[in-house]
VEXDRENGU-535688 format. One line per 8 residues: number of its first residue (from 1); their letters; for each residue x, y, z of C-alpha. Coordinates in nm, 3 decimals. Example, Ala and Ser with C-alpha at 12.3 -4.5 7.8 and 13.67 -1.06 7.14 Angstrom:
2
1) as) 1.230:-0.450:0.780 | 1.367:-0.106:0.714 $
END
This chain:
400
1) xxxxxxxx) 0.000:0.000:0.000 | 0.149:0.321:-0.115 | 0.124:0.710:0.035 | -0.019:0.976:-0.175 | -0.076:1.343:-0.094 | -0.337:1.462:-0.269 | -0.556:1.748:-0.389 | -0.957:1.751:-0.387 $
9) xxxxxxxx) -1.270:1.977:-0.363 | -1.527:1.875:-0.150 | -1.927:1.937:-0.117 | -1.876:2.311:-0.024 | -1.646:2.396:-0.296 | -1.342:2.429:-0.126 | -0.981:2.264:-0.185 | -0.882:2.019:0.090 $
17) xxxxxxxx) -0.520:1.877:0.113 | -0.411:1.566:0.310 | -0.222:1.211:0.293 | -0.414:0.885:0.238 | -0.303:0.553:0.200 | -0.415:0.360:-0.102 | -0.330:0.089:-0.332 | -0.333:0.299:-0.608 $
25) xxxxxxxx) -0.413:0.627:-0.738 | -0.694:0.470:-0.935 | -0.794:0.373:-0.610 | -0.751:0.656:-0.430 | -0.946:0.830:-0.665 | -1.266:0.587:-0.581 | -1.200:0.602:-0.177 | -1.205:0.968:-0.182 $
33) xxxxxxxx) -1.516:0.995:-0.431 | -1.684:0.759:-0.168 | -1.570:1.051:0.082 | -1.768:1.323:-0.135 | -1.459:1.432:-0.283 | -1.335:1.516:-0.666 | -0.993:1.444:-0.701 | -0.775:1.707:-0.836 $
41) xxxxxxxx) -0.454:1.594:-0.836 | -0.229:1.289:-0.611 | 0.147:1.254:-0.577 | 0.306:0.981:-0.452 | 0.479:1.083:-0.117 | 0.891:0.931:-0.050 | 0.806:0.762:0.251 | 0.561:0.549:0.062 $
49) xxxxxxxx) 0.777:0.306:-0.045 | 0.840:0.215:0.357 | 0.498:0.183:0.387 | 0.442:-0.006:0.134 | 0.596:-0.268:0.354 | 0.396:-0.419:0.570 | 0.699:-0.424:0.859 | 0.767:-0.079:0.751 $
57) xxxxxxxx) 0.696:0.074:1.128 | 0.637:-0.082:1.472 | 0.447:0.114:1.746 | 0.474:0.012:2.120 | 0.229:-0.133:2.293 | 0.231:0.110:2.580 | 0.235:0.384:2.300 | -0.078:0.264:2.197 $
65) xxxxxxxx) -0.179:0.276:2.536 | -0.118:0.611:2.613 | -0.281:0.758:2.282 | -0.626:0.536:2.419 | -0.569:0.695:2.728 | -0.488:1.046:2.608 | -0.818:1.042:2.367 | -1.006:0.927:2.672 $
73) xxxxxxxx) -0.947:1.190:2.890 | -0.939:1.471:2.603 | -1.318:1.343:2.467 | -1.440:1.295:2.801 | -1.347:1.669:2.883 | -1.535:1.790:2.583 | -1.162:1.870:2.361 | -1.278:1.813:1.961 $
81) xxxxxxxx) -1.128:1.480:1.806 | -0.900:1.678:1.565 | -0.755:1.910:1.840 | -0.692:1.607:2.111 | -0.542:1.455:1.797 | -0.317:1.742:1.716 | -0.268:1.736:2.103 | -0.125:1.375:2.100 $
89) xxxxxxxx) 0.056:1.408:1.794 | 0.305:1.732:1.900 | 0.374:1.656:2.218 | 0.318:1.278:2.305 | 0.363:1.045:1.966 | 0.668:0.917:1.895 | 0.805:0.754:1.562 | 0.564:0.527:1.332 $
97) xxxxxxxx) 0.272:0.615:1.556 | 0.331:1.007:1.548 | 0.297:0.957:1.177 | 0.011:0.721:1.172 | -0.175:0.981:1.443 | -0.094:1.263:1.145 | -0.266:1.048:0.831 | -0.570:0.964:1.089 $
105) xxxxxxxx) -0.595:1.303:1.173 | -0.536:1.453:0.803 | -0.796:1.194:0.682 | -1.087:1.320:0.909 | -1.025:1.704:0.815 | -1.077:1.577:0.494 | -1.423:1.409:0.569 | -1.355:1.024:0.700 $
113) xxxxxxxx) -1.476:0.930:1.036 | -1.284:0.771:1.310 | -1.316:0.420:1.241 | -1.285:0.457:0.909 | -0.939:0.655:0.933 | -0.854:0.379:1.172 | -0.896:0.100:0.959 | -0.622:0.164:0.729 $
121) xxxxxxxx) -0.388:0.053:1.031 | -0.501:-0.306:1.099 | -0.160:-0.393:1.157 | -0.206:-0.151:1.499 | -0.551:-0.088:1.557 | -0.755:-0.472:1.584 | -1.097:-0.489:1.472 | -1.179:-0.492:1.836 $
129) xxxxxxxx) -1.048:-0.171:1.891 | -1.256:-0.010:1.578 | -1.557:-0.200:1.646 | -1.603:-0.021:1.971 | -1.510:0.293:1.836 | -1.719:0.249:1.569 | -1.968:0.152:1.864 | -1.883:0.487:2.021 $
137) xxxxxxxx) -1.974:0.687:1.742 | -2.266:0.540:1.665 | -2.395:0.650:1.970 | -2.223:0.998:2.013 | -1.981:0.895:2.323 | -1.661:0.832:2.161 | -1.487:0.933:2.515 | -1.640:0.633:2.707 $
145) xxxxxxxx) -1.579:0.413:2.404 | -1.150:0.513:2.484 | -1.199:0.497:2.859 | -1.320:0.127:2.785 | -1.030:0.042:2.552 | -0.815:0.219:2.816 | -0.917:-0.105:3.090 | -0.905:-0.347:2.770 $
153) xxxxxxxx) -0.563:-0.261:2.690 | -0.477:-0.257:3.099 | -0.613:-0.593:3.114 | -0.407:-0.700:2.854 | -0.121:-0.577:3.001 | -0.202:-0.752:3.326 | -0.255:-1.092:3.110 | 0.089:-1.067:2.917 $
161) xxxxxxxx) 0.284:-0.946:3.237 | 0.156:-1.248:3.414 | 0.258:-1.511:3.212 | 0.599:-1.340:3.122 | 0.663:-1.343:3.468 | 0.576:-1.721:3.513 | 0.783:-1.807:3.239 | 1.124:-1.685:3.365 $
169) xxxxxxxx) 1.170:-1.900:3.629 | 1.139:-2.256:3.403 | 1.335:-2.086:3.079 | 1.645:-2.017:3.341 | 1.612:-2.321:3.449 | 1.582:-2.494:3.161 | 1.863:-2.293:3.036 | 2.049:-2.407:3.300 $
177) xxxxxxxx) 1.983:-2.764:3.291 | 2.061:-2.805:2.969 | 2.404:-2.623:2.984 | 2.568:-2.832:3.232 | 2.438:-3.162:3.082 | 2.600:-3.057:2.751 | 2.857:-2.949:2.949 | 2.930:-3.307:3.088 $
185) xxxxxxxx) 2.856:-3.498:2.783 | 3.056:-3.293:2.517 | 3.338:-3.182:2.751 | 3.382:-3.386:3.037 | 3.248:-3.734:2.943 | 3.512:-3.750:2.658 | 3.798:-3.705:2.859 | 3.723:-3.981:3.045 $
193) xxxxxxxx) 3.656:-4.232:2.740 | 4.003:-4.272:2.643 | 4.089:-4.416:2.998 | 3.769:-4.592:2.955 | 3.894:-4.771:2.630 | 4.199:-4.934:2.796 | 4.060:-5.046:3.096 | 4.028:-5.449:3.012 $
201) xxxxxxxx) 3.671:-5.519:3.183 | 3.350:-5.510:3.031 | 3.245:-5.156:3.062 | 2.917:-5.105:3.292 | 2.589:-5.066:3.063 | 2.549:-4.753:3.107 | 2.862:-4.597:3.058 | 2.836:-4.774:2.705 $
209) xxxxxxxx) 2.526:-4.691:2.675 | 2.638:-4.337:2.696 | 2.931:-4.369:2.483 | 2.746:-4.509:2.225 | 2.489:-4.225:2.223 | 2.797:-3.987:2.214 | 2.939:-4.199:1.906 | 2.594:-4.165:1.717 $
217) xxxxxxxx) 2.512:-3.730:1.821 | 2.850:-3.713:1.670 | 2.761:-3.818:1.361 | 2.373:-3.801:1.323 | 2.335:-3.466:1.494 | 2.243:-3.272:1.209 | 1.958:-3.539:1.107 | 1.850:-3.486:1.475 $
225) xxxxxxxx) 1.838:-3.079:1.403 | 1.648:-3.124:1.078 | 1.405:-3.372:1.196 | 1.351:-3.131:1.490 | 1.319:-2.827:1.259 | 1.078:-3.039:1.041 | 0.860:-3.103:1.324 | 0.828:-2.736:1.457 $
233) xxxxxxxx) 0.774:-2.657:1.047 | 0.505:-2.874:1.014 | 0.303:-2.790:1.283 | 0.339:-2.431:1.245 | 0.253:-2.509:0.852 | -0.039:-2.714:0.981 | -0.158:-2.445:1.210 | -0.238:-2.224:0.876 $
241) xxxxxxxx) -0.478:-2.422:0.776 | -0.782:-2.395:0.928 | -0.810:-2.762:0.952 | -0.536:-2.799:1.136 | -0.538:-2.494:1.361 | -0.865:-2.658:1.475 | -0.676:-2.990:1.543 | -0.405:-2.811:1.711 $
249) xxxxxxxx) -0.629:-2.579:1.932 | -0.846:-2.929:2.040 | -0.554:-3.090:2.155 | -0.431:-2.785:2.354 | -0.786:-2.802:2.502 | -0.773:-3.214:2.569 | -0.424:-3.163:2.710 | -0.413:-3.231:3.119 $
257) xxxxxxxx) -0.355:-2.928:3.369 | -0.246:-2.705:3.038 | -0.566:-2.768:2.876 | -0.771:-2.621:3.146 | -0.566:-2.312:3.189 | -0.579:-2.263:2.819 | -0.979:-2.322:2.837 | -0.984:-2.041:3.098 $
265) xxxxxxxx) -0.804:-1.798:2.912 | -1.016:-1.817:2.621 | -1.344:-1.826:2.873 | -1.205:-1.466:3.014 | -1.132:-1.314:2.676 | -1.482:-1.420:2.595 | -1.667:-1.269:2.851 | -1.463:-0.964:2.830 $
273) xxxxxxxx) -1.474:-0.922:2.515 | -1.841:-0.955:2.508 | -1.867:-0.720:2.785 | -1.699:-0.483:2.591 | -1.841:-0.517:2.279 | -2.212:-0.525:2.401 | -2.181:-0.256:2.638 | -2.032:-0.014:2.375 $
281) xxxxxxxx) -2.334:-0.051:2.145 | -2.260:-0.263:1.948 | -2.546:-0.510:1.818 | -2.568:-0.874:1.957 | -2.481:-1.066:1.584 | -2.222:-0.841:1.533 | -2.093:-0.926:1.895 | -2.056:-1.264:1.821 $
289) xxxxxxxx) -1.874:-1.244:1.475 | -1.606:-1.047:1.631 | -1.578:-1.272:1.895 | -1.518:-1.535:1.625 | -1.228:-1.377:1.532 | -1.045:-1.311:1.844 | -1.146:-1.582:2.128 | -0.797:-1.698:2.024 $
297) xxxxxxxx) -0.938:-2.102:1.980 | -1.068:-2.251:1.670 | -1.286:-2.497:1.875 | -1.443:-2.237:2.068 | -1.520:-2.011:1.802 | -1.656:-2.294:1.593 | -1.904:-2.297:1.880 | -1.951:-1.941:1.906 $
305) xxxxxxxx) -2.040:-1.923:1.498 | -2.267:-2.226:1.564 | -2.467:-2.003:1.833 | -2.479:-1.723:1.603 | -2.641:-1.918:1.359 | -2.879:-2.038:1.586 | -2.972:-1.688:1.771 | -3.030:-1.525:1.364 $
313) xxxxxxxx) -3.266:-1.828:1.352 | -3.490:-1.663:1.611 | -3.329:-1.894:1.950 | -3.282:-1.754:2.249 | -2.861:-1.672:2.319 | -2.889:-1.867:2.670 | -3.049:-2.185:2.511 | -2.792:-2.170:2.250 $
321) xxxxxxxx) -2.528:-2.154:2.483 | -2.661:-2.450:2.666 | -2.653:-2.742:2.376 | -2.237:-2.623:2.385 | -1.946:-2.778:2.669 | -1.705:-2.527:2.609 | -1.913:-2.273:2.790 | -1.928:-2.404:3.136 $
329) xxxxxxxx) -2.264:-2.372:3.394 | -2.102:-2.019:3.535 | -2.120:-1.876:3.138 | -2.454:-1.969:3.083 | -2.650:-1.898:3.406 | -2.508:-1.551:3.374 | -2.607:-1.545:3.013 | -2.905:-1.650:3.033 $
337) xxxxxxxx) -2.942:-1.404:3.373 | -2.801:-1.129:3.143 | -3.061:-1.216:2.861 | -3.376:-1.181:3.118 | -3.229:-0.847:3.278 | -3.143:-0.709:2.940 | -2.781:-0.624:3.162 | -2.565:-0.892:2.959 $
345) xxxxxxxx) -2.277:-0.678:2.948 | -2.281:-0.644:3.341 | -2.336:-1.025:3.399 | -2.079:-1.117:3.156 | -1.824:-0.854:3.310 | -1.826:-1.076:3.655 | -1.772:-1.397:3.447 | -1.482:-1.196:3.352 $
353) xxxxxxxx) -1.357:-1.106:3.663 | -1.427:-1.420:3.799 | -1.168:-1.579:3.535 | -0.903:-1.328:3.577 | -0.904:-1.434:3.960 | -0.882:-1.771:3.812 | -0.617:-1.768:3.557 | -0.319:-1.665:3.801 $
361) xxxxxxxx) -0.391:-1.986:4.026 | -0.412:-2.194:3.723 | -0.067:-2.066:3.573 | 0.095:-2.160:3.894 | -0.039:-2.465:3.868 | 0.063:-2.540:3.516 | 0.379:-2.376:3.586 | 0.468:-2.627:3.898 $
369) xxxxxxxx) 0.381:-2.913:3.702 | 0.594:-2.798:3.425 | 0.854:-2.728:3.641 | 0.829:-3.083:3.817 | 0.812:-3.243:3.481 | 1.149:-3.059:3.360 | 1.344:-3.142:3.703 | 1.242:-3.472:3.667 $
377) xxxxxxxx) 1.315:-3.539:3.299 | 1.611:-3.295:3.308 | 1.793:-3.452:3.626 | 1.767:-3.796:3.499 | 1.921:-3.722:3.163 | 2.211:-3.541:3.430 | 2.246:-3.866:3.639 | 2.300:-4.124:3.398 $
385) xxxxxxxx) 2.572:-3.916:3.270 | 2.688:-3.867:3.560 | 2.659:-4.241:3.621 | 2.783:-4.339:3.309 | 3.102:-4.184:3.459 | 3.128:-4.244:3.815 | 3.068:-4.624:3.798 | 3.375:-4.721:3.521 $
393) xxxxxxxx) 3.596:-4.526:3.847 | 3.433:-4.726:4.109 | 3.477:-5.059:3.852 | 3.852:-4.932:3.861 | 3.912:-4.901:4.214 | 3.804:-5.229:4.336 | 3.993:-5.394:4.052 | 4.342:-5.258:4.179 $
END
């Protein structure tokens, strides 16, 4: 996609200028006619090229933040869109985003609304994030549509800080593991095979059981790499496909202690996202198909498209909830709770809360039993070698 500054007249008979991103200048001609605008005249800006590449930029994700939050509190305080725009853009935005913030901005002077400016960005802005702007605007209150994205993105935050933070314990330790049992059998184990080699007894089993795994890494590493490689390949290959992403996500699902956690997860991005959605405006269908697209599980969403299917068919959401496992009692009492009250983005926002309370205790848990599963497998691959040394010394003491 390439950047073109262009030239138009709009319904009033005056000349706008701005920056717009388009394909083409064929098709920027046809976006800005759909704007109300006659073309005049387009020229391709330098920095199109870089954004014609769809790594061209990167924006931080507490960037992002802090725009949501800045258009939140400017909105709310009664500050027009362009000016709390301008706002963010001179003092606060910072690299690709200051110039993304600048084409947004350029683009509703010349006639666009929010979400549509917004949705030239998909690589920064998800289609969460415009639907409840879009939601917002709708209904006139685009400042409580940010302050909502400004607890989405928190909760995000949260989410990702959580789990980097249970990771670092097993990756040092892992890490660790790993280097001083490569460190015995690639440095220390052959120093002791030569003496090994002349002693005249039968070497114990597993010292040659050692040596001969040695003898065959030595030369069959690099099918060991490859086949390794081809695994990781295939299954990422596999998870394109739709087939197999849904494959992939059931197993995650079916898999003991990780399964459950992952089930959870997908549970509270659900009912937040639902929450969300439904409380910014936006219609119940339309709820669901974005939900489709970012529960994060092809299993669950299969459901989730199944139940939208059935509620455009005239059935109730809490019955059509029922007929489906994936959604647990707690979903659809407060569902079908919500549904009676006509308050289902308040009932749905406890389920929420009630899985983010959740999700810690079950990341220990699947974190301890990851961690007991890597000491165990780990120190045993550490004691044979150390074994596989040890007893050939005690074989040679007793025999002088």
């Amino acid at each position: 996609m390439r950047e073109y500054r262009y030239k138009a007249l709009n319904d009033a008979g005056s000349i706008v200028t701005g920056v717009r991103r388009a394909d083409s200048a064929w098709m920027l001609d046809q976006e800005l006619t759909a704007l109300g605008l006659i073309l005049l005249g387009s020229k391709q800006t330098p920095g199109s090229l870089r954004n014609a590449i769809p790594f061209g930029g990167r924006v931080e994700y507490t960037d992002l933040r802090d725009f949501t939050l800045h258009m939140s509190i400017c909105l709310s305080a009664g500050i027009p869109l362009v000016t709390a725009l301008y706002d963010f853009e001179k003092d606060s935005a910072r690299g690709y985003l200051k110039k993304i913030i600048e084409g947004v901005r350029i683009e509703i002077n010349g006639g666009a609304q929010l979400d549509e400016a917004l949705t030239k960005y998909p690589e920064i802005f998800s289609e969460t994030y415009i639907a409840i702007i879009t939601a917002g605007q709708s209904v006139g209150d685009l400042g409580h549509a940010f302050s909502s994205l400004v607890g989405h993105l928190e909760w995000l935050d949260d989410l990702h800080g959580q789990t980097k933070q249970a990771l670092v314990y097993p990756a040092m330790m892992v890490a660790g593991i790993i280097g001083l049992f490569t460190l015995m059998l690639f440095y220390v184990l052959p120093r002791f095979m030569d003496i090994f080699r002349f002693q005249n007894s039968q070497l114990p089993a597993v010292t040659q059981f050692v040596i001969n795994s040695f003898e065959w890494l030595k030369v069959w590493w690099p099918l060991l790499l490859g086949g390794a490689v081809s695994i990781i390949s295939g299954l990422l290959f596999l998870r394109r496909s739709p087939r197999g992403r849904f494959l992939i996500d059931r197993a995650l699902l079916r898999m003991p202690v990780v399964g459950g956690f992952v089930h959870k997860i997908c549970l509270s991005r659900f009912s937040r996202y639902f929450s969300l959605l439904f409380g910014a405006g936006t219609s119940l269908l339309n709820v669901l198909e974005l939900l489709i697209k970012v529960i994060g599980n092809s299993v669950m969403a299969e459901d989730i498209k199944e139940i939208r299917d059935r509620v455009m068919t005239g059935e109730s959401l809490s019955s059509s909830f029922a007929r489906y496992d994936n959604f647990p009692p707690l979903i659809q009492r407060l569902v079908n709770v919500g549904e009676k009250t006509g308050q289902l983005d308040q009932s749905l926002l406890k389920a929420a809360d009630y899985y983010d309370k959740e999700i810690p205790r079950e990341l220990k848990q699947a974190f301890s039993v990851l961690n007991a599963l890597i000491i165990t497998v780990l120190g045993g691959l550490i004691a044979v070698a150390a074994l596989a040394i040890l007893l050939p010394i005690m074989q040679m003491r007793s025999m002088l």
